[in-house]
GUVOVO-404426 format. One record per residue (C-alpha): y negated, x negated, z. Coordinates in steps of 0.02 Angstrom, whole numbers, plus 32768, in hexadecimal, padded with zeros to 4 digits. Example, Ala and Ser with C-alpha at 12.3 -4.5 7.8 and 13.67 -1.06 7.14 Angstrom:
<rs>
R;80E1;7D99;8186
R;8035;7D54;8165
</rs>
This chain:
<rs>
R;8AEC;8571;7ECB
R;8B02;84F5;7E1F
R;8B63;84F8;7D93
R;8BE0;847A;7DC1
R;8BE8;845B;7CEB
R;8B33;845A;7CB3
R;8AEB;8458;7D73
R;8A7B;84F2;7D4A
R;8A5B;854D;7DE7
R;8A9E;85FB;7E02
R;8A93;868B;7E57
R;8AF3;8693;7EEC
R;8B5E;871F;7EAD
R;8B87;86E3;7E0C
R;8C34;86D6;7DC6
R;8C18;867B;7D18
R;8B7A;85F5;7CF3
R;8B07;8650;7C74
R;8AD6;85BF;7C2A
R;8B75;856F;7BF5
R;8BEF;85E8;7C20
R;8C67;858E;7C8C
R;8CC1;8605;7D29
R;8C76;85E2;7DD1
R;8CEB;85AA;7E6B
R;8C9F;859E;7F04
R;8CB8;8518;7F69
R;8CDA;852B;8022
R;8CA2;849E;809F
R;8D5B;8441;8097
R;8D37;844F;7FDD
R;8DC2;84C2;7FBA
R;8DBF;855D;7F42
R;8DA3;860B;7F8E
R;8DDA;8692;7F2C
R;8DDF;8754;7F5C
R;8E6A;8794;7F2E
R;8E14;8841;7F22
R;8D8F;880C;7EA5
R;8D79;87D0;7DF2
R;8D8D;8715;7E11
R;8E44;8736;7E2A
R;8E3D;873B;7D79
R;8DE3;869D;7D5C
R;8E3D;863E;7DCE
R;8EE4;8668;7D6C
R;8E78;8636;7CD2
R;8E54;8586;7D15
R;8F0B;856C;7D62
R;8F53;8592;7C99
R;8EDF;851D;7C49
R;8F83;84D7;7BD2
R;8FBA;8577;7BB6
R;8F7B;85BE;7B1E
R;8FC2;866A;7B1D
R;8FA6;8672;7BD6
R;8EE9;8655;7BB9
R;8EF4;86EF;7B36
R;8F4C;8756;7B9B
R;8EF1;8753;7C30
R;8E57;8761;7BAF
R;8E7E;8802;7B77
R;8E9E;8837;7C2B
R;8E03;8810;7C51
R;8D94;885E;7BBA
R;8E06;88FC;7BE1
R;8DD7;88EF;7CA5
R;8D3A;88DE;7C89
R;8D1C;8954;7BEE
R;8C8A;89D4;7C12
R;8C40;897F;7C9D
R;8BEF;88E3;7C4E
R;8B8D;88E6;7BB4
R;8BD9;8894;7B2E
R;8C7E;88B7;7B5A
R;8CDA;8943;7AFF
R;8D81;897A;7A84
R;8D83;8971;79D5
R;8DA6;8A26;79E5
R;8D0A;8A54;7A49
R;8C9A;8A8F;79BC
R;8BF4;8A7C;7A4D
R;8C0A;89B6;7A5E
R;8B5D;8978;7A52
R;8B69;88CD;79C7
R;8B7D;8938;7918
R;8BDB;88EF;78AE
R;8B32;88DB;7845
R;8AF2;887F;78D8
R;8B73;880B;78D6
R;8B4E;87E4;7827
R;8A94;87E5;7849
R;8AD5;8735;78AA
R;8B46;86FE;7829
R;8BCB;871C;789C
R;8C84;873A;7855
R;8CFA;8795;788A
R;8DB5;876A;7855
R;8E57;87AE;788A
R;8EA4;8754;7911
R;8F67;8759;793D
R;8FA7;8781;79DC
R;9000;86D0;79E9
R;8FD9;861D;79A9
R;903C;85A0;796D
R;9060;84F6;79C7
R;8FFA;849A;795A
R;8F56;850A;7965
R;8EE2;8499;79D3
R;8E74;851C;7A03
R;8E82;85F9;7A1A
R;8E23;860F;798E
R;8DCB;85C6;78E8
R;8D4B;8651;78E2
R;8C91;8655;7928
R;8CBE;8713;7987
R;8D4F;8766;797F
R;8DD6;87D8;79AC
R;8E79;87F8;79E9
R;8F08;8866;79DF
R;8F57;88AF;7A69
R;901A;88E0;7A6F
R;8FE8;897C;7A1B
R;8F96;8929;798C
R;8EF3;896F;79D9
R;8E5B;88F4;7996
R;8DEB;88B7;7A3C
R;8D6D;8847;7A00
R;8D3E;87C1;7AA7
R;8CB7;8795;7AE3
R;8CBF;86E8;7A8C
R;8D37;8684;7A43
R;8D68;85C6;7A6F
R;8D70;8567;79DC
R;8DAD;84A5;79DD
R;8D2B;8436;7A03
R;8CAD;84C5;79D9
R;8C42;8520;7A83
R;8C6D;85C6;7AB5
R;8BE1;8664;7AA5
R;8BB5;86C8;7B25
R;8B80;8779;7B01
R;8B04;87B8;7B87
R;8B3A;8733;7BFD
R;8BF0;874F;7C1C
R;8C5E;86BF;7C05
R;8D0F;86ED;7BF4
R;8D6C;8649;7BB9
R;8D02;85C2;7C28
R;8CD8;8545;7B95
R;8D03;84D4;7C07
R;8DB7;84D9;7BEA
R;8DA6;84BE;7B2F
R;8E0E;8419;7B0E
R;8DAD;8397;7A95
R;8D97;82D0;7AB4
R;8CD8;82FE;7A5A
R;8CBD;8397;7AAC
R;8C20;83C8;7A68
R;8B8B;8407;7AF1
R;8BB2;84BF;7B2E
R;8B4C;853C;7AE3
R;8B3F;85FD;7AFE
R;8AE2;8694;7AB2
R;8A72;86F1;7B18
R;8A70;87A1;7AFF
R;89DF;87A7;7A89
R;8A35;8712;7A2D
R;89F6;8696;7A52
R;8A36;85E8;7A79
R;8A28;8584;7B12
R;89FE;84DA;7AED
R;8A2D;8423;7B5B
R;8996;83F6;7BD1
R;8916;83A2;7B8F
R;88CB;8300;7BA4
R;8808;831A;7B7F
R;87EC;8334;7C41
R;8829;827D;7C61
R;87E7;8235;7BDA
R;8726;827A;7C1C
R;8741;823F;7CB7
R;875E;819D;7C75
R;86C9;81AB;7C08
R;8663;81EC;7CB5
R;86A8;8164;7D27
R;8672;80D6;7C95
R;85CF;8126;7C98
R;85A6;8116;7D39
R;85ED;806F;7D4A
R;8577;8042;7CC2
R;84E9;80A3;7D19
R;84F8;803E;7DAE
R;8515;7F9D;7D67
R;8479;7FA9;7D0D
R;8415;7FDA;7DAD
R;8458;7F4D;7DF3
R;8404;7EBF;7D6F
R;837E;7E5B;7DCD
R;8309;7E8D;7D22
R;8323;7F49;7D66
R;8305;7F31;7E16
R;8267;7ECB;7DE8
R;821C;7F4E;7D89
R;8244;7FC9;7E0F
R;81E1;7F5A;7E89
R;8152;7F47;7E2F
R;8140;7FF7;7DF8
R;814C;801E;7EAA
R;80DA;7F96;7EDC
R;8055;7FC1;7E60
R;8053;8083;7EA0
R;8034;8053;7F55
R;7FB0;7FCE;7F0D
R;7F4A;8057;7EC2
R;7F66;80C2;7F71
R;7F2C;803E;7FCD
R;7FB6;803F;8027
R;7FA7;7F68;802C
R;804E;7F45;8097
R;80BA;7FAC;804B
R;8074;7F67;7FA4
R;80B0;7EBF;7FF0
R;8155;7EDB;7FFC
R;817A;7F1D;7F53
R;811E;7E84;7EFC
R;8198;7E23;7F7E
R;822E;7E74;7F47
R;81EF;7E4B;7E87
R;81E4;7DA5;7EAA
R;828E;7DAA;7EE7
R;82D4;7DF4;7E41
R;825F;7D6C;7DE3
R;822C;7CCD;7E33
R;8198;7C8B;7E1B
R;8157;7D2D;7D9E
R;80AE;7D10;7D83
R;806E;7DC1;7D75
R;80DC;7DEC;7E11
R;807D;7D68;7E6A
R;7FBE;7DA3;7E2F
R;7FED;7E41;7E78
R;803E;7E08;7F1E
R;7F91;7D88;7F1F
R;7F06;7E26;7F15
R;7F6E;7E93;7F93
R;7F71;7E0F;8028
R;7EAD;7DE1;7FEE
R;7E89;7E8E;801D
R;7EE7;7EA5;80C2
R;7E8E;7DED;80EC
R;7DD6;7E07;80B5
R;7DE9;7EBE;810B
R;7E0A;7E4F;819E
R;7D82;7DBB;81A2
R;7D02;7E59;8181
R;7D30;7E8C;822B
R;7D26;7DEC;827C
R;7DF3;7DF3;828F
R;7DF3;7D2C;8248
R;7EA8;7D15;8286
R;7EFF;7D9B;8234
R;7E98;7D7F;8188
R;7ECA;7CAD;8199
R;7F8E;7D06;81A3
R;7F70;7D78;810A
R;7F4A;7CD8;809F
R;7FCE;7C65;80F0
R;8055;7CE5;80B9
R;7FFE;7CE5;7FFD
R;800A;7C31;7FF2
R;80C6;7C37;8010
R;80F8;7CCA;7F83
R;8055;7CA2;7F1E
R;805F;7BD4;7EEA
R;7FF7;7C20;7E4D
R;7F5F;7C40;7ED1
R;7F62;7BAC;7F42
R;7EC4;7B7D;7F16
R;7E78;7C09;7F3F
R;7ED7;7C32;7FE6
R;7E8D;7B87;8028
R;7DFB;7BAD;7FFD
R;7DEB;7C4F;8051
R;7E35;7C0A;80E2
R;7DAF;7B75;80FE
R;7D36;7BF3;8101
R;7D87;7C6A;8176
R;7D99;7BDC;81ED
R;7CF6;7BA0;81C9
R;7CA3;7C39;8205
R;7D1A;7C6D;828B
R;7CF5;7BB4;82CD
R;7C25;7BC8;82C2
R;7C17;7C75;82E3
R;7C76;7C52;8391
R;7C12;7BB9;83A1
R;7B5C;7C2A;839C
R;7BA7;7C7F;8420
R;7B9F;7C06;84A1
R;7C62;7BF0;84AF
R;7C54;7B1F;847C
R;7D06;7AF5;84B2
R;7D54;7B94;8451
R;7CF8;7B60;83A5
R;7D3E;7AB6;83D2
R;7DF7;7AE8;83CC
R;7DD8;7B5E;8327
R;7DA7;7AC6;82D3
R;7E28;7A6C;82EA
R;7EB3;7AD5;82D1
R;7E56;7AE1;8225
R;7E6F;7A10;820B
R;7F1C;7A20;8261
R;7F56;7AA1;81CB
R;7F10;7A33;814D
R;7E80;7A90;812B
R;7DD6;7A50;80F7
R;7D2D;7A60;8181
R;7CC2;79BF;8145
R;7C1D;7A3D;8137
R;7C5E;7A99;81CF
R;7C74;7A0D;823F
R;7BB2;79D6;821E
R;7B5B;7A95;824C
R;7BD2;7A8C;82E1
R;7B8B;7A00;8317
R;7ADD;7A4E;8307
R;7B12;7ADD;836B
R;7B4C;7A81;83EA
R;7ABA;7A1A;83E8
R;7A49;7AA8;83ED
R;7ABD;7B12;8471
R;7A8C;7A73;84DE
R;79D3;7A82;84B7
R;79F0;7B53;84D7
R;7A15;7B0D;8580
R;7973;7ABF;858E
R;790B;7B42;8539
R;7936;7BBB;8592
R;78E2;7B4F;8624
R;785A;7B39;85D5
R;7846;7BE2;85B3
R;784D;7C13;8658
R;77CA;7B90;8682
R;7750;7BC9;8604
R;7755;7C84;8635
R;7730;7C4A;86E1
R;769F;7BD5;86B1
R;764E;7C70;864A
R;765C;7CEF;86C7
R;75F7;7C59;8750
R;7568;7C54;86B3
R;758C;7B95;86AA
R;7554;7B8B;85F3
R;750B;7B0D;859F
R;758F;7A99;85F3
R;7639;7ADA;85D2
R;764A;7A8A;852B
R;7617;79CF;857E
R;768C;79EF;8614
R;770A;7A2E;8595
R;7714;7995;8539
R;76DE;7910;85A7
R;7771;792E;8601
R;77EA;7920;8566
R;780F;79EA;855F
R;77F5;79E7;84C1
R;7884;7A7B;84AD
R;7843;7AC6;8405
R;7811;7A2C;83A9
R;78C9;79D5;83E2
R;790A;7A7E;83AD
R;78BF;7A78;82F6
R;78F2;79C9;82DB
R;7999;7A00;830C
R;7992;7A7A;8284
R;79A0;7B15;82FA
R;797D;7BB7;82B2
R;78D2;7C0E;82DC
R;7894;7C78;832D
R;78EF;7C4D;83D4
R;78EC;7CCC;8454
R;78FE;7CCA;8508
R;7906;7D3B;85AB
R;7893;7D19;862D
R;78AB;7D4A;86E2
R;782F;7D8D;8765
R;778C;7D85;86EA
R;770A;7DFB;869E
R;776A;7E0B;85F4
R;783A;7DFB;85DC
R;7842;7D7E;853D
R;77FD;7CFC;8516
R;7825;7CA1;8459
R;780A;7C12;840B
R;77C7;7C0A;832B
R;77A3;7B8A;82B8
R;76F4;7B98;8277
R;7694;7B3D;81DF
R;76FF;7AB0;821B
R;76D1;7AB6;82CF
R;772C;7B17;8363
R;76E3;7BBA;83AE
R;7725;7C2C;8417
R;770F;7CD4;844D
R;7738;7D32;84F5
R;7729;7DEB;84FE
R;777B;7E8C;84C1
R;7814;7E7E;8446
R;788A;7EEF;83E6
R;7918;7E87;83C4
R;78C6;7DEA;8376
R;7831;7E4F;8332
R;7782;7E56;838E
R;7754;7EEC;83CE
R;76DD;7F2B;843B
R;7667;7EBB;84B7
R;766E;7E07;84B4
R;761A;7D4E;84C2
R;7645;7CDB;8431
R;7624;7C30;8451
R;7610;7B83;83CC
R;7608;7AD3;83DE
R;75C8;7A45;8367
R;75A6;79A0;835C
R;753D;794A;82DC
R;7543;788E;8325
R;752A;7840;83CF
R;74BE;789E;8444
R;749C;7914;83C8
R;750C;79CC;83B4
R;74EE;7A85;83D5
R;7535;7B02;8453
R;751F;7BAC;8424
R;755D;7C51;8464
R;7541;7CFC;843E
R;7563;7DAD;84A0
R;7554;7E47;843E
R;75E3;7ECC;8401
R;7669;7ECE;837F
R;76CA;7F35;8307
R;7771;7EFA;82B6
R;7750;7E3A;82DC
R;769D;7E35;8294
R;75EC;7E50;82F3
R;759C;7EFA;82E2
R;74F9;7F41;832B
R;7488;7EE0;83B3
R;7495;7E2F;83E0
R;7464;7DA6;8444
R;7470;7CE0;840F
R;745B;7C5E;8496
R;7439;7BB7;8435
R;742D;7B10;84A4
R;7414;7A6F;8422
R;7417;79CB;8459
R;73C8;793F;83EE
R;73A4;7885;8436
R;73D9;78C4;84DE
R;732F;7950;84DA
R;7378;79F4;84E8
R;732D;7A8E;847F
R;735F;7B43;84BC
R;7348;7BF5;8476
R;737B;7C9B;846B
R;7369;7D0E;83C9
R;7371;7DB4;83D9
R;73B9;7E1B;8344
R;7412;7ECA;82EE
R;74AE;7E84;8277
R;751F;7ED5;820A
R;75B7;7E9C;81DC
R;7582;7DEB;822E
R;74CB;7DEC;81C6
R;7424;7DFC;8214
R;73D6;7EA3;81D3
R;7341;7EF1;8221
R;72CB;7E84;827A
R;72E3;7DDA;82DA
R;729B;7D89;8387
R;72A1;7CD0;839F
R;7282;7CBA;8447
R;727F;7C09;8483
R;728A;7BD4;8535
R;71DA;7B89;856B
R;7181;7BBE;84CE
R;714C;7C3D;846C
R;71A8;7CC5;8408
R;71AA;7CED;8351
R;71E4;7D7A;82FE
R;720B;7D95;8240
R;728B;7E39;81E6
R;732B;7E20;8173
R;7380;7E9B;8104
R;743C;7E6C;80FB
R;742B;7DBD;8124
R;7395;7D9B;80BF
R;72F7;7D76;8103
R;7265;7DDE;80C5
R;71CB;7D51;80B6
R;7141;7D5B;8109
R;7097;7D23;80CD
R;701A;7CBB;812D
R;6F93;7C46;8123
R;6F8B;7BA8;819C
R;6EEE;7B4C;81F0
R;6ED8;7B03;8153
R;6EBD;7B8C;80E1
R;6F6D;7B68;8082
R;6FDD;7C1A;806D
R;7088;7BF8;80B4
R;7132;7C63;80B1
R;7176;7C79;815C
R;7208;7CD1;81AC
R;71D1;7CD1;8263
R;7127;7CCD;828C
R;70CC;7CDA;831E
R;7030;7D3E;82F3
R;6FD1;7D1F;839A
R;6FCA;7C68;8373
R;6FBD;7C6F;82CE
R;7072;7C06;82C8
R;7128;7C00;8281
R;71B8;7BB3;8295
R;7213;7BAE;81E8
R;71D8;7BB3;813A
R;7218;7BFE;80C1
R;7262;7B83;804A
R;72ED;7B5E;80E3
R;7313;7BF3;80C6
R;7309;7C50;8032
R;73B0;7C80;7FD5
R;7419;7C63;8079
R;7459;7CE5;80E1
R;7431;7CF2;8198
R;748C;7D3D;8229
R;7518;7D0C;82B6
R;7566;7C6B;82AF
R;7612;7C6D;824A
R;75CF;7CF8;81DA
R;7546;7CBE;8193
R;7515;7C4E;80F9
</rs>
């Protein structure tokens, strides 16, 4: 229930407001007055219905104070010595108390001039009131009774109602700070928000965010934020560094695993938000296609490296140096064709013990696989798989200038275990050297015993030996056999390659410094001076 004069809300029961004093009449739901005859509001309705009658408002007054006299605080007879404001206490509040007839004259405006007051009954008896209504002055309320509703004090100003509580104090109009800080909260907020919505807020925000995933290594979320930034400021150059470094990290993480399409993307979407790094987006780009295209080219799949290279020239981007080692490859995956032929062929010949012909049958018939592979500029060594022969490989090198080739034991492209390595060279027409030799090796270089099988051919007169030797690491070290085929056999020592000399005297009384000597006929078949300060062991390895 409200106040229906000040709107404060009141008990359900109460009769008066005790904050401005004014009579409460409820309303029922036709909004019509319901008064019980049996209770107090009789009284105050009789006050409201005589609100232009002076002495009616007094009279019904002191009815009132002497109805309710001893059972509200505050209200009490001049007479009753126990009445609880002393006259001292009314002084204490500079309240006066003058004496007040029990009529007024037409031209009194209001019941009385005085702050409290009292009046006299037919007797002449003093009864102070509760308050008293002055013109255009509130009414006070003592311990929240409200006789005279201030209300129904007649002024054109009428100031603001005001009461006295009963500890004296005085009830004050609502304030306005409450409104006035909402206002102040609702313009803060408004503020707050507008400035989280400037673009130089947001872009902060994004690349604060962007630089704290950067350092996680959290690249595509890292993305995103520089993205956003970019948003907020175009073109931002520092924005842009930052957005450049994140996708080169998601895209070289990708061409290290061999994942060339998803690396080419990474730069293709930096060369959109990055103009700064252009440059250096093509650039990465040639090279991822460059590889992608060679890479898939070395593995046999022609037609595949084809179409890699030119999507590259489709999208603009340069393969000048790529499009010439294509070309070798494919040149060379042709010749693969035809080596590994050859290949197959030799292992065969080998295992029949065809030697000293292979090499003539080999190029006589224009098989010349590894010499067409060199000029080709294939890579050596060239390996191949053999089928159905003594050993499983069979691969092809590039010695002193010549070809050789060796078919045995490998692991991977190393030498390893038993084998026959095998050289050809020619020194003019009808003059050049086969040579093979069968012995055992140990991480692609010969170790231990060996056997050399040299056949020379000079003016179409052939010359043919076999030397018998211990090498380490390639080098002849221990002692040597020459053993040649219809003559005799000489024998000489080396230590690491170096020949220890051997001293002799020929038919002629003249000392002479051999290597191999045959002691039976007094006979050698090198001197010294060829070769003294050179080393000496298995073709390809030594001096």
């Amino acid at each position: 229930m409200y106040c229906s004069n000040c709107g404060s809300e009141l008990p359900s029961d109460a009769k008066f407001c005790s904050n401005c004093g004014t009579a409460v009449v409820p309303v029922n739901t036709l909004g019509e007055s319901e008064t019980n005859p049996n209770s107090d509001m009789a009284i105050e309705d009789t006050v409201v219905r005589a609100e232009n009658d002076k002495d009616s408002i007094l009279e019904s007054g002191n009815e009132l104070v002497s109805a309710l006299e001893g059972t509200i605080p505050g209200v009490y007879l001049v007479g009753d010595q126990s009445h609880h404001l002393e006259q001292d206490n009314l002084a204490s509040q500079n309240i006066q108390i003058p004496e007040v007839n029990d009529s007024l004259s037409e031209n009194e405006s209001s019941l009385s001039n005085s702050s409290a007051g009292v009046s006299a009954n037919s007797d002449n008896s003093r009864v102070p009131y509760e308050y008293q209504i002055q013109e255009g002055q509130p009414a006070y309320v003592q311990n929240s009774v409200n006789v005279f509703p201030p209300s129904y004090v007649s002024n054109d100003n009428k100031a603001e109602t005001q009461g006295l509580s009963g500890s004296g104090s005085q009830v004050k109009k609502k304030s306005k700070l409450p409104l006035i800080i909402g206002l102040l909260v609702l313009a803060l907020v408004a503020g707050f928000l507008i400035y989280q919505s400037l673009p130089s807020v947001k872009y902060d925000k994004a690349m604060n965010k962007g630089e704290v995933a950067y350092d996680n290594k959290d690249y595509n979320e890292a993305i995103e934020q520089f993205q956003n930034a970019l948003s907020f400021k175009p073109g931002d150059s520092v924005a842009q560094t930052d957005l450049f470094y994140s996708y080169d990290n998601l895209g070289m993480e990708a061409y290290s695993n061999d994942d060339y399409e998803t690396a080419i993307r990474y730069y293709d979407e930096a060369r959109i938000y990055c103009p700064d790094y252009d440059k250096e987006c093509v650039d990465y780009i040639s090279l991822i296609y460059s590889d992608w295209c060679l890479n898939t080219a070395d593995s046999g799949a022609i037609d595949e490296a084809e179409r890699i290279y030119n999507e590259a020239i489709s999208a603009g981007y340069s393969m000048e140096s790529t499009r010439e080692e294509l070309d070798v490859i494919i040149a060379t995956a042709e010749l693969m064709k035809q080596g590994q032929e050859v290949a197959q062929n030799l292992a065969s010949e080998i295992d029949s013990g065809s030697l000293p012909f292979i090499f003539l049958e080999y190029n006589a018939n224009g098989k010349g696989f590894a010499n067409s592979f060199y000029e080709a500029g294939g890579e050596f060594p060239v390996v191949f798989d053999v089928e159905g022969c003594e050993y499983s490989k069979l691969g092809f090198y590039v010695v002193d200038g010549g070809i050789a080739f060796y078919y045995g034991d490998y692991s991977g492209l190393d030498r390893n275990g038993e084998g026959k390595w095998y050289y050809y060279s020619s020194s003019g027409i009808g003059s050049y050297i086969e040579y093979e030799m069968t012995g055992t090796w140990e991480n692609d270089v010969p170790q231990g015993a060996a056997q050399e099988h040299i056949l020379q051919y000079s003016s179409s007169v052939p010359t043919e030996w076999y030397v018998y030797s211990n090498v380490k690491d390639g080098l002849y070290d221990g002692e040597v056999t020459w053993d040649y085929v219809n003559d005799d056999t000489y024998k000489g020592s080396f230590t690491e390659g170096l020949v220890n000399v051997i001293d002799t005297v020929d038919p002629n009384g003249n000392k002479s410094n051999v290597i191999a000597y045959n002691e039976s006929k007094n006979a050698w078949i090198y001197r010294s001076d060829d070769v003294l300060g050179r080393l000496n062991g298995i073709f390809g390895f030594r001096g």
